[in-house]
N, C-alpha and C positions, 0 to 999 in steps of 0.2 A: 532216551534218544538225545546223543549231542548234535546240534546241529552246526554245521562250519560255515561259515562266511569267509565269502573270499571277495577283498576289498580291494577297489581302485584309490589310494586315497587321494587322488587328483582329480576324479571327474566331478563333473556339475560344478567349474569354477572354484576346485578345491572345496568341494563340501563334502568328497567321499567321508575321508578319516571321518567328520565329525557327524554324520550321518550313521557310520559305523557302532562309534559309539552310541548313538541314540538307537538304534534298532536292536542294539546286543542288550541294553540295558532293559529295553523294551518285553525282546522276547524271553529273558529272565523274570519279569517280570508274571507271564504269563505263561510262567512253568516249563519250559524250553530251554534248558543248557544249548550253551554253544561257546564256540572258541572263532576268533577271527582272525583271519590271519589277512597279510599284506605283499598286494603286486609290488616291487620294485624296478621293474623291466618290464617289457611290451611282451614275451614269455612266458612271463609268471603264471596267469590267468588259466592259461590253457596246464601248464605242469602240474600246478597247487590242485584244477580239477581232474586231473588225472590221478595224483596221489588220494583224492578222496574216494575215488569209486574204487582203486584197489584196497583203501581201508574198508570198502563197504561201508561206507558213509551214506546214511538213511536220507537224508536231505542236506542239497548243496546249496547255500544262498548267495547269487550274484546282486553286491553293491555297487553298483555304478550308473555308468550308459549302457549303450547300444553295442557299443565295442569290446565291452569286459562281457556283458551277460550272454555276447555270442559266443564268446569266445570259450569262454565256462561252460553252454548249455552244449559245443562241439563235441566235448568231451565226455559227458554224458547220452549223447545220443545211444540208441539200443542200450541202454542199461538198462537196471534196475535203481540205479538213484535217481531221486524226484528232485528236477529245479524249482529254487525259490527265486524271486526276484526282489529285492529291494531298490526300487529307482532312485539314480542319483546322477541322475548324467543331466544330460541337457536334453536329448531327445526322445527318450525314453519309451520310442513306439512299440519295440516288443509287448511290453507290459500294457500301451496303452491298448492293443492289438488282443489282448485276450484280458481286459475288463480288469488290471491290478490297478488299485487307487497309486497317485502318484504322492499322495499324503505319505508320510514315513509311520504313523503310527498306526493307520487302516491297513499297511502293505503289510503290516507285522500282524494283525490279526488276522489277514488272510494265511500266512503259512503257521501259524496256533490255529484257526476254526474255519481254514478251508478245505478243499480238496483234492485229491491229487488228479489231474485230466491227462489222459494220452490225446497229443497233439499231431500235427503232422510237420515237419522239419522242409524247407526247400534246399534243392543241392544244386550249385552254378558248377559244371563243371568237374571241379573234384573239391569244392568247399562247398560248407553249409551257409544257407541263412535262413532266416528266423522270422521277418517281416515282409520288407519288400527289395525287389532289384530293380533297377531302371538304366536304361540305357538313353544315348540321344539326349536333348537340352535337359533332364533332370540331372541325368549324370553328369553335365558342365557344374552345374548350379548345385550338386553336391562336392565336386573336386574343387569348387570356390570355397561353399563356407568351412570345408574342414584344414582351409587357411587362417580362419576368424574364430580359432578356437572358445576365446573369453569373450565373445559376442554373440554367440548361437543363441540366438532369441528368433523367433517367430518371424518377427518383422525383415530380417538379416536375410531368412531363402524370400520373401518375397520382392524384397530389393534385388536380389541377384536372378530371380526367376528375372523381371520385369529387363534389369539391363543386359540378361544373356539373349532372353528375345531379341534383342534389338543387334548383336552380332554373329547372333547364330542362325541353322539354317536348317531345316527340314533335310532327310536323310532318304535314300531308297532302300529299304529292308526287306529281307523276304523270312516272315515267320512261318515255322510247318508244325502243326499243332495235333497229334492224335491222328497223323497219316492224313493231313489235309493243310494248305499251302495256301499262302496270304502272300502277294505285293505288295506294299504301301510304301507309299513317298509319309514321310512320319516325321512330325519334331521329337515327338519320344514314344518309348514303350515301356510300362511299367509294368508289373510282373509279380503278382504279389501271393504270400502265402497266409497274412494276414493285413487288416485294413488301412494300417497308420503307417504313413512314413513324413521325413523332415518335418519333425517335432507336431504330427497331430494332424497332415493332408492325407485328405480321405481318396489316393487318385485313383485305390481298386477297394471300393466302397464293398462287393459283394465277396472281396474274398474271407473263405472261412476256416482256420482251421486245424477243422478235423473231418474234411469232405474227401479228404485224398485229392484234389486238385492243386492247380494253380491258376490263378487268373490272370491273365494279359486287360491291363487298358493300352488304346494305341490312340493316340492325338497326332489326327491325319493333320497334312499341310494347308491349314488356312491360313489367312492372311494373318498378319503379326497383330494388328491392330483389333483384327476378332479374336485370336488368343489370349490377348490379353483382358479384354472385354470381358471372356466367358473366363478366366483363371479364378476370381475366388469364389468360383462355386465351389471349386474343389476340396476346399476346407469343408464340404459338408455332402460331397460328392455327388453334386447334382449334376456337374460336369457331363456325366454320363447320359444324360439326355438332350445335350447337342450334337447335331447330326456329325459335328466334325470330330465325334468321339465313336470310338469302339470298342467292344470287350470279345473274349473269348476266353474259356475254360478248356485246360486239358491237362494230364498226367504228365504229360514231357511236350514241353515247347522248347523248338530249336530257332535260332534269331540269326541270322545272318546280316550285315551292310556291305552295300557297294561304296564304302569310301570306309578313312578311320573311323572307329567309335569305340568307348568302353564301355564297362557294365560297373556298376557297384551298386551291394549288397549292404544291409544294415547300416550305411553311412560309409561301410569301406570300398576301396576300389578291389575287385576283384580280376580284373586283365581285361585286354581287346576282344573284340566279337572275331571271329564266332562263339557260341556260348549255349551248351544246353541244358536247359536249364528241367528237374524231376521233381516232383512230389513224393515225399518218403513216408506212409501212411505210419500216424500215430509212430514214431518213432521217438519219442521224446515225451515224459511225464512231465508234468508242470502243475506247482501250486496256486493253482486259483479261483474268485468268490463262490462258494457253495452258492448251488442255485437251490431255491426252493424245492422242498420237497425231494430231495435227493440227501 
């Protein structure tokens, strides 16, 4: 089996290329032919994984971020080729959202002696995404840092969460969820199909998957100064047990605003609300940690 790697060799502050190198050299090592080839354009990502599921190409491994491994795993959706992930981006929540080490030589032994999982894929509209979407004050606070490209640290959204707070403003949305219909005046609503997003915040702690759902958190309008108070639970999503928080589950949630708002997905923008957003059960294979006993 050769395996192909398809590299961003810019992301993670230019560490793709040399990451590359070290996971090819890696999974050679560990009896895994592969060949790696290289984006050049914001295009590649998506052509190069299309060229490999018409070679029937056994397994696809995305090196990078958030942005190449979506863009890679679009392309694969309903195949039969299994995504690998190699992380090298900056935020890497795909991978951290279904348990891949963000280590480069663990992430290599998970596609040598992991497994292959049917996952479930989210669709905004008529694009796919992979982890989470947000709309409202996260979606400011994601259209900021993907300004500060060679700065995306940890620290960078909680800086930009705390100063968006302070010029932004609760929204009136109306989400309809599995033929049932929600009001809120909301700073944000995040929307997730798995747990992680902006580098490792847990703001839909329960979403799973391979449940066939999607989960909505909503951060009703309280006061700024309790906002920010209760924000770094979120890192560990305990958020979810202030009263000024809400969750709901459903197969297709549709989001509406009474004023402008965007959405963006994986860290990219995906367009203005309206936005409906589907669960695509198991539509997507993916390499990763064998669990016990399977």
């Amino acid at each position: 089996m050769v395996v192909r790697l398809i590299v961003n060799p810019t992301s993670g502050k230019g560490r793709g290329a040399v990451v590359a190198e070290q996971a090819s050299r890696t999974l050679r090592e560990r009896g895994l032919a592969n060949e790696v080839v290289y984006s050049c354009s914001p295009s590649d990502p998506a052509e190069l994984a299309r060229a490999a599921v018409r070679a029937r190409c056994p397994l696809v491994v995305g090196v990078g971020g958030d942005g190449l491994v979506s863009q890679v795993a679009s392309e694969l959706v309903g195949s039969d080729t299994v995504l690998g992930i190699i992380p090298a981006g900056v935020g890497n929540d795909f991978a951290r959202g279904l348990g891949i080490p963000l280590n480069i030589a663990q992430a290599c032994a998970v596609l040598a002696q992991g497994q292959a999982r049917r996952v479930d894929v989210g669709q905004a509209n008529d694009r796919y995404f992979f982890s989470v979407a947000v709309m409202g004050l996260a979606a400011e606070v994601n259209r900021k840092a993907n300004q500060f490209q060679r700065l995306r640290v940890s620290a960078l959204y909680t800086v930009l969460t705390v100063a968006t707070v302070f010029t932004d403003k609760p929204l009136l949305f109306t989400v309809t969820y599995d033929g049932q219909e929600r009001r809120c005046y909301s700073w944000l609503i995040a929307v997730g199909n798995t747990w992680s997003c902006a580098r490792g915040m847990a703001l839909v702690p329960g979403a799973r998957p391979d449940d066939g759902l999607l989960e909505a958190c909503i951060v009703n309008g309280m006061g700024k100064l309790e906002l920010l108070y209760v924000f770094p639970r979120v890192f560990r999503g305990r958020h979810i047990y202030h009263t000024g928080f809400e969750t709901l589950c459903g197969r297709e949630i549709t989001v509406r605003a009474d004023g402008p708002c965007e959405i963006y997905a994986d860290g990219e923008r995906i367009g203005p609300l309206p936005v409906v957003l589907k669960a695509i059960p198991q539509a997507l294979s993916v390499m990763v940690p064998k669990v016990d006993g399977m």
